[in-house]
C-alpha positions in Angstrom: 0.0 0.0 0.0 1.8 3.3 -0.9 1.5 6.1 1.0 -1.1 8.2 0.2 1.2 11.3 0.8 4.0 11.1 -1.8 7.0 12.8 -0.6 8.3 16.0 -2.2 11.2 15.9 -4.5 12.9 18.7 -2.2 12.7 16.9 0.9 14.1 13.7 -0.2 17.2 15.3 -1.7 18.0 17.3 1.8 17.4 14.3 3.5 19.3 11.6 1.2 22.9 12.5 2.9 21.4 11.7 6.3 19.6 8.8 5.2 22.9 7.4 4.0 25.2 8.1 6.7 22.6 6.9 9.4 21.5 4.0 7.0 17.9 4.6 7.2 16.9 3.9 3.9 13.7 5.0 3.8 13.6 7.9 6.1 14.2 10.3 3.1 10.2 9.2 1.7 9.2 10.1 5.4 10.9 13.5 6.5 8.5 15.4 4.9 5.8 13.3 7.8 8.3 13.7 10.6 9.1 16.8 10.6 5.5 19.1 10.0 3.7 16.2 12.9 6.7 17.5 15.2 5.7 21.1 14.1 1.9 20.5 14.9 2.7 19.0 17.9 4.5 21.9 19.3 2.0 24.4 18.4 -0.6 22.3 20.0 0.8 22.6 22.9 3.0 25.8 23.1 -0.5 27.9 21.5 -3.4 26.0 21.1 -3.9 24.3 24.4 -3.2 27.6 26.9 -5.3 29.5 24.4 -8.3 27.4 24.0 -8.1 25.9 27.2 -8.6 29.6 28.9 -11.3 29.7 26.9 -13.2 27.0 27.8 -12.1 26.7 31.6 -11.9 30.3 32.4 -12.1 29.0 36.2 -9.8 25.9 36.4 -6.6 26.8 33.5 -5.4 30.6 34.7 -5.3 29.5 38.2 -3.0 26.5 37.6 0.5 26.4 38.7 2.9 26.8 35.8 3.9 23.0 36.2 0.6 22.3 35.9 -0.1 23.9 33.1 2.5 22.1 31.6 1.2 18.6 31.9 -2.2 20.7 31.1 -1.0 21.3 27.9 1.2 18.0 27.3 -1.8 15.9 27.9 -4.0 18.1 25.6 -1.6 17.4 22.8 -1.5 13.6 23.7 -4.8 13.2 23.8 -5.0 14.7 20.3 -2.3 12.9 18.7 -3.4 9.1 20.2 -7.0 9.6 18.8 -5.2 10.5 15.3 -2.5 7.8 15.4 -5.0 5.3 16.4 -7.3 5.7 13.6 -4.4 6.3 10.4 -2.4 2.6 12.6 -6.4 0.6 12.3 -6.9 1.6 9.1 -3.4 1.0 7.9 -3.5 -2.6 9.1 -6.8 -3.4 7.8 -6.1 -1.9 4.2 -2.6 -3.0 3.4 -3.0 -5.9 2.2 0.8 -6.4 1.5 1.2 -6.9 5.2 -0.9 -9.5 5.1 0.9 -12.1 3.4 4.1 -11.1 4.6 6.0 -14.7 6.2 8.7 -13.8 9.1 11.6 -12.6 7.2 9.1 -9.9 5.1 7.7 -9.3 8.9 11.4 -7.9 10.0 12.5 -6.7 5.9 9.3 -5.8 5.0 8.5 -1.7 4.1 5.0 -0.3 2.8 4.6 3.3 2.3 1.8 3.8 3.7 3.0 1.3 7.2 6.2 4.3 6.9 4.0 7.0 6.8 1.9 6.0 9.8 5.6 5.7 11.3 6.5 9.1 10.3 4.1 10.4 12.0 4.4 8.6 15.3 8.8 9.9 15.0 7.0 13.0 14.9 5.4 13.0 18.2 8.3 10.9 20.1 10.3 13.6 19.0 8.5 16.0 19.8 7.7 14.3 23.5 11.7 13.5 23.6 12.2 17.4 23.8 9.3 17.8 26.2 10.4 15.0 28.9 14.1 16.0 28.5 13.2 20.1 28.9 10.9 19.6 32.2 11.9 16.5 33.3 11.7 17.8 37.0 7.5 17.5 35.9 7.3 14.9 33.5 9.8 12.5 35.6 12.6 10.1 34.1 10.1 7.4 33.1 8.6 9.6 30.6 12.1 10.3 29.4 13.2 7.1 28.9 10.0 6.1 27.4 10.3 8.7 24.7 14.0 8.2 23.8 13.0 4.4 23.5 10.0 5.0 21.6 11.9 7.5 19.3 14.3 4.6 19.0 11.9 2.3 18.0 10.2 4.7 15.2 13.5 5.6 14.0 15.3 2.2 13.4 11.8 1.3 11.8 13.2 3.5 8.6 15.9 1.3 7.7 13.2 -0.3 7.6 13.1 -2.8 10.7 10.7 -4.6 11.8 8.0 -1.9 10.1 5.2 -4.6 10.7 6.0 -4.6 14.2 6.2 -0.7 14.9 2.9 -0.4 13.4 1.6 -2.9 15.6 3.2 -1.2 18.4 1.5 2.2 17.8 -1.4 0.4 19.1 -0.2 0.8 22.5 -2.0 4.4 21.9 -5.4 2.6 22.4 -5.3 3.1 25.7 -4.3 7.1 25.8 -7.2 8.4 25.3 -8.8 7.2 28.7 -5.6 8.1 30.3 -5.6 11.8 29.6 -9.4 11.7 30.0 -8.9 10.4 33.2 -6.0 13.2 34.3 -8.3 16.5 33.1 -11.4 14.8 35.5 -8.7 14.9 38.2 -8.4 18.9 37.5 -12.0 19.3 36.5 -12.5 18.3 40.3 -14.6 15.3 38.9 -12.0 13.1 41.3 -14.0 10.0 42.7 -17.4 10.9 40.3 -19.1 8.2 38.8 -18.2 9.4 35.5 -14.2 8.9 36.4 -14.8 5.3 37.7 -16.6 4.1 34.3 -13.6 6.1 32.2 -11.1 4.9 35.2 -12.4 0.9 34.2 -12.3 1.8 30.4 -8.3 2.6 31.3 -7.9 -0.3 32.7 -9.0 -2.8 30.3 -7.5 -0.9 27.4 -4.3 -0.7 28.7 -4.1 -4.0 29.9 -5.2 -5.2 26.4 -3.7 -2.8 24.4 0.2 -2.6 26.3 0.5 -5.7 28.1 -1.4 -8.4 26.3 -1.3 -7.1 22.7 2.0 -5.9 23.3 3.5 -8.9 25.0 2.0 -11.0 22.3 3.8 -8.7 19.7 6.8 -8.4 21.1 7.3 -12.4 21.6 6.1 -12.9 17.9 9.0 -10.1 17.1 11.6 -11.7 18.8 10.9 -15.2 17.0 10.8 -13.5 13.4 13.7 -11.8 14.3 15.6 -15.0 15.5 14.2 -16.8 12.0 15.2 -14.2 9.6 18.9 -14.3 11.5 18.8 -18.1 10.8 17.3 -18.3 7.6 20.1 -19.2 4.6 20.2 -16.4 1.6 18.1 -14.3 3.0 19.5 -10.5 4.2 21.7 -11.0 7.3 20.8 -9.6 10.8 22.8 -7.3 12.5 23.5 -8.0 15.9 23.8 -4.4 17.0 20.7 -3.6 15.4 18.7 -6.6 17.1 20.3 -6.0 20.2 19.0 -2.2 20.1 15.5 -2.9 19.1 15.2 -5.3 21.5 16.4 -3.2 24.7 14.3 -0.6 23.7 11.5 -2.4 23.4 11.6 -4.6 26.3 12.4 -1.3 28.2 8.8 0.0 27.0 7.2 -3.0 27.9 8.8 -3.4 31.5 7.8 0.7 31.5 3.9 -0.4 30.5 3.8 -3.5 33.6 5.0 -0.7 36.1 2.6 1.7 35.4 0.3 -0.5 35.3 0.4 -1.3 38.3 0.8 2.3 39.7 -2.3 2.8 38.0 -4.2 0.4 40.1 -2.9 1.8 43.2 -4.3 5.3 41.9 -7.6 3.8 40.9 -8.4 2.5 44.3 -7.0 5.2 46.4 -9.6 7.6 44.4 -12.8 5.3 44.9 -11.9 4.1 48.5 -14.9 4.5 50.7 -14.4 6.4 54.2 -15.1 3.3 55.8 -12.4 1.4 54.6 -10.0 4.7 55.9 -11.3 4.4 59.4 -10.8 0.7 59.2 -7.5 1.5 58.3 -6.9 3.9 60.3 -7.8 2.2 63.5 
């Protein structure tokens, strides 16, 4: 399936010298993806989201503290971009009909424009969230930057291409976002402990754990078997160590990232809905 937004002739030359020394093939058919996303993204939230939030909660936005309008605004874009990345990854996979019949050594070889252009635009964000985490890491927290930086890593190497069928697959994790950033603005809204944040609060639950730890375990064990069959597999294009090595850390890092706050995310869940009985129980 080719991608249904051909790249300019002017950013493929400016980005062929990169492409080269960095060996990421196809990353020149994709700049022109990566680069306006990361432009959106920063408008959305260095403009958009102070100015239309203001606007449409005159009594909860102004009165924030600045760190808090940061994640304000960070969520805002993030609950933007997941809705959008969601629908372009679904529809993707159940178009292409290339990925489809791909076998295991297509699954890790294997490039489709329009599989690279859902990946451009998921490089986008990462780097886009990279320079976020890494610029207020005091609010965002290390997890959040070493989740990007892998991510990033992840969307990048996918250009060479690697493992394209698999990133796509990946972006699924995003199924869950939605809720989560839902879930943070009731927490602002003062909507804490309402009935509307414990159905929205069980929605997060099941998508994430579906989404990031079933779906993704699932992927990420089928990923490390094509992997080891295309490094096995006679005549067909060799493996490189390094660049196994790499995808695999920075996957498994996101995984053991998704199990962790997973389970912080119970913790938060039943802390919010606790009834005061159970405290004085507690308590005495």
């Amino acid at each position: 399936m080719r991608d249904p937004l051909p790249a300019p002739t002017s950013f493929i030359n400016a980005t062929l010298p990169l492409s080269r020394t960095l060996s990421l093939r196809t990353l020149p058919l994709h700049t022109h993806e990566i680069l306006p996303s990361f432009a959106l993204y920063t408008f959305l939230s260095t403009y958009l989201s102070p100015t239309l939030s203001t606007a449409l909660f005159p009594r909860t936005y102004p009165h924030l503290s600045p760190k808090t309008k940061i994640n304000w605004d960070v969520h805002f874009t993030s609950l933007l971009q997941s809705c959008f990345i969601n629908t372009a990854a679904l529809t993707v996979i159940w178009l292409d009909g290339e990925r489809w019949a791909w076998g295991a050594t297509e699954r890790v070889w294997g490039y489709t424009g329009a599989t690279g252009m859902v990946q451009g635009f998921s490089a986008g964000y990462f780097l886009w969230d990279l320079g976020m985490s890494a610029k207020d890491v005091d609010v965002h927290g290390w997890g959040s930057l070493v989740h990007a930086a892998s991510a990033l890593a992840v969307s990048m190497l996918g250009f060479r291409p690697f493992c394209n069928y698999y990133g796509l697959n990946f972006i699924l994790y995003e199924l869950s976002t939605p809720f989560l950033n839902v879930h943070w603005f009731m927490d602002k809204l003062g909507m804490t402990g309402s009935r509307a944040q414990l159905v929205n609060g069980m929605a997060l639950i099941t998508s994430f754990g579906g989404s990031r730890l079933v779906w993704g375990t699932y992927q990420s064990v089928r990923m490390y078997q094509d992997i080891w069959t295309a490094w096995q597999t006679p005549g067909a294009l060799p493996v490189p160590p390094w660049l196994a090595l790499a995808y695999v850390i920075s996957n498994t890092t996101l995984s053991v990232l998704n199990f962790y706050w997973f389970g912080k995310m119970i913790q938060a869940l039943m802390k919010r809905f606790e009834t005061p009985g159970k405290d004085e129980k507690k308590r005495e």
